[in-house]
N, C-alpha and C positions, 0 to 999 in steps of 0.2 A: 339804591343801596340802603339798607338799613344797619344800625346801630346802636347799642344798648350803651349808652355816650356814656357812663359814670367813668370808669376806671381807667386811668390812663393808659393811651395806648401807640403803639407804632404804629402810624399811617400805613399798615397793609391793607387793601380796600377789595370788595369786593363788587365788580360792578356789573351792574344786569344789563345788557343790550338786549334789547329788545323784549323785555318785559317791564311790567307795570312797576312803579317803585314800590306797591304795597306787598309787593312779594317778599315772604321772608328770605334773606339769605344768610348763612352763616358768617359770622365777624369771626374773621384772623387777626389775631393781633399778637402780640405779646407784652407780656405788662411791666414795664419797666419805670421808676420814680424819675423826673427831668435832669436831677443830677446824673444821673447813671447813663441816662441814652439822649446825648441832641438827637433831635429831628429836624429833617427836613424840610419834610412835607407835615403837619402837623392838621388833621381835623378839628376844624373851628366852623361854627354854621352862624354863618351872618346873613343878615337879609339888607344889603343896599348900605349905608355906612354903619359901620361898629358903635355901637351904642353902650359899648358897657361900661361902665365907670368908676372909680377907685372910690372912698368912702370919702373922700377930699375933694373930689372933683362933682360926685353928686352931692354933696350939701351945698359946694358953690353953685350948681346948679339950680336948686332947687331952694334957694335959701335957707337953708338949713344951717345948725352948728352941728360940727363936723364930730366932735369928741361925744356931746350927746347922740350921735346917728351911731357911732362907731357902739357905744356903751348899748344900745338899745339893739343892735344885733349882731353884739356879740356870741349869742351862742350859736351861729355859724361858726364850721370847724371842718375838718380833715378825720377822713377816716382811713386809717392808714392797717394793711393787711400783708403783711411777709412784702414783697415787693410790688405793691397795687397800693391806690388809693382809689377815694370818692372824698365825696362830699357829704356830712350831717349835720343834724342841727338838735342842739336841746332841748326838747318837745315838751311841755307841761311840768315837768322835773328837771332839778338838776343832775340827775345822772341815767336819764333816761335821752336816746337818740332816734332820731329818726332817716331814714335812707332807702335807697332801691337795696330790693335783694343779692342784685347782681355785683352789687359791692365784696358782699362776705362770700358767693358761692359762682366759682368760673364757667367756663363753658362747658363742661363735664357733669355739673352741679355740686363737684368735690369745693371743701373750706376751700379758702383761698389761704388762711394761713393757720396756725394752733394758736397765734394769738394775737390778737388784732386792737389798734388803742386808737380811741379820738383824740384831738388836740385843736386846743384853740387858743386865741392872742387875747390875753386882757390886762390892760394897766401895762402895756408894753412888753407881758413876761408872757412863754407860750406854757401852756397844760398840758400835759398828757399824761391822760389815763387809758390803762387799760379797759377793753371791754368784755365782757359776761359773755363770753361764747354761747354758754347754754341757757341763756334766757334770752336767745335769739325767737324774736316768733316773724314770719315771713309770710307772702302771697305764696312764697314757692322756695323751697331749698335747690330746686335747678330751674332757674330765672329763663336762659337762654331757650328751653324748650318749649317755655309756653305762654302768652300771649301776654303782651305787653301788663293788663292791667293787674297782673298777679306779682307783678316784680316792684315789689314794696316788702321793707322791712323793719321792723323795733329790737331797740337792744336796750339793757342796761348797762352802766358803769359800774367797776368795782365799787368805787365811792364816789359820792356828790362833787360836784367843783361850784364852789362855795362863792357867793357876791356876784352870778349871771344869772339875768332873769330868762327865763326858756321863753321861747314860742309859745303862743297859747294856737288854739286851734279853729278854723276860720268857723263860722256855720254853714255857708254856703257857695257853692263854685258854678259860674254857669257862661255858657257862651258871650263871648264878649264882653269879656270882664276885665276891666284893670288888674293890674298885676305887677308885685317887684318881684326880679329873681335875685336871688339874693344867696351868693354861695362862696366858696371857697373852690381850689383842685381844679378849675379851668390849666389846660397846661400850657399855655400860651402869654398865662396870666403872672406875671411875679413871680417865675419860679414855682409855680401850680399850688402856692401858697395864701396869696394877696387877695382879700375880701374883694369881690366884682359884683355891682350894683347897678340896674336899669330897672327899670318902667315900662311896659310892653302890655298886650292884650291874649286873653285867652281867645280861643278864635272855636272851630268845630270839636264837637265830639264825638270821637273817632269808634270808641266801640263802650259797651257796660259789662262789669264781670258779675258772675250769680253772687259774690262775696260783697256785692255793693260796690265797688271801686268803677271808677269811669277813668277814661282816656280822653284828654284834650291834645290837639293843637295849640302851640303858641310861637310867639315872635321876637321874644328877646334872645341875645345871640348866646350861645353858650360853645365850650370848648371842651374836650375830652378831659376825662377827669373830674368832670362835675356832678355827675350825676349823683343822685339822691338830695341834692340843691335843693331850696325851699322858693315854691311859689308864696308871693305873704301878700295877703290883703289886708290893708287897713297900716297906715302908720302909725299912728302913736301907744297902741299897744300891736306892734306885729304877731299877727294871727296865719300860720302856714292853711292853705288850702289845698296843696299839691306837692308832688316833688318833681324832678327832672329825673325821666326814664332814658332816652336817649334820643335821636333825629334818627330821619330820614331822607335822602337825598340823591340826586342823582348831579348834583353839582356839588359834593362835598368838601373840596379846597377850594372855592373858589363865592366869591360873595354872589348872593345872586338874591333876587324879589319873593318874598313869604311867598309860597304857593302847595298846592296838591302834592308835589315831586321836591319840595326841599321846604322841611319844617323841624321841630324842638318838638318834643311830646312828653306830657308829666301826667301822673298818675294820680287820681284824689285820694286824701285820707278821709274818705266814707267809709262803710258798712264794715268789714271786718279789719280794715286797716286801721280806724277810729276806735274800733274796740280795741281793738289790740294798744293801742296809744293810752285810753282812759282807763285799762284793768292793770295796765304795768304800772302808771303812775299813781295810780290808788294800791298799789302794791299787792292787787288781784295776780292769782293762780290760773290762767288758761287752760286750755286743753289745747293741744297741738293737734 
């Protein structure tokens, strides 16, 4: 099965018998916020015990102080679209974001909403701002059609959200590489709300796009709803390398060992996805 895991969805699944997991298949879902639809069955892709962790539970882990972990990746946040969400994060600016494309643009490649706003928790209060529809630049305005490493996108905020430091951006990403995922919109997670925090490996790379972008494997667990999440290298100033695109699986509710046929896949901010990142935040004009 595959899955473009950002935006939260009804466990309707599609499952390939007797074909390779790498086959594309279309995802049916519909997109509904956790208030709105319990589920039952809920896609979550774990590899062997659940590793993910509240921002309390990993700094006890890791000895860390909890309130400085919390402050330092705060700009983890919700991207919230008419009734859809993902996950972004505040990329070099403060009111600049970063996320999969398939967040803003459904399986048709139509908007997902006319007006779509980030939100995030800091000092115990949440934010939210609306986002710049038209200063959307993306691998793709219809994500679902075409290969994974084109489904990355940038956006602006109407206005700055003032006293969070953004993500600064990693240099380099390569196999076998440490790695926090570090997101918000898991739905499994806090009401698809709750900051979720692990330490995992990047593992193969799966394909390269001509725009510069690569596709990795990796092992931390994630839940539907998260996508556009930040892969971040480096702690003490977190630096994203990646985002979370979606998994793949042919064991999708069900925990089962990292492998070929059940894995996480995030997309790198290389070549035109880093440009795109550094022309917005230096308040550069693209070309679409």
């Amino acid at each position: 099965m595959f899955q473009k895991g950002g935006m939260h969805a009804a466990a309707i699944c599609v499952f390939l018998f007797g074909i390779s997991v790498q086959a594309s298949a279309v995802p049916l879902f519909s997109h509904k916020l956790p208030e709105t639809t319990p589920l039952k069955a809920v896609p979550v892709v774990v590899f062997g015990k659940n590793s993910r962790r509240s921002v309390e539970e990993f700094a006890a882990d890791q000895k860390l102080d909890a309130a400085e972990l919390r402050a330092r990746f705060a700009g983890s946040g919700l991207i919230e679209c008419g009734d859809a969400h993902g996950a972004g994060q505040l990329t070099l600016a403060n009111d600049l974001v970063t996320t999969a494309a398939h967040v803003f643009f459904d399986e048709k490649g139509a908007p997902r909403a006319k007006t779509c706003f980030f939100s995030i928790e800091a000092r115990g209060k949440e934010t939210r701002v609306p986002i710049d529809l038209g200063s959307i630049v993306a691998g793709s305005t219809n994500p679902y059609a075409v290969a994974a490493v084109h489904d990355w996108a940038v956006a602006r905020l109407t206005h700055p959200i003032e006293g969070i430091t953004p993500y600064g951006l990693a240099d380099a990403t390569r196999s076998n590489m440490p790695v926090e995922f570090v997101a918000r919109g898991h739905i499994d997670w806090g009401d698809g709300r709750r900051l979720s925090m692990e330490k995992c490996l990047l593992h193969d790379q799966l394909s390269a796009g001509a725009e510069g972008t690569r596709e990795f494997s990796f092992d931390c667990e994630t839940g539907d709803g998260a996508s556009g999440g930040a892969l971040v290298m480096g702690t003490n100033k977190p630096a994203i390398g990646a985002i979370l695109v979606g998994w793949r699986s042919n064991k999708p509710l069900r925990s089962a060992p990292f492998s070929r046929s059940h894995y996480n896949f995030a997309v790198t901010i290389e070549g035109a996805f880093k440009r795109a990142v550094v022309a917005a935040a230096s308040k550069v004009v693209v070309a679409k």
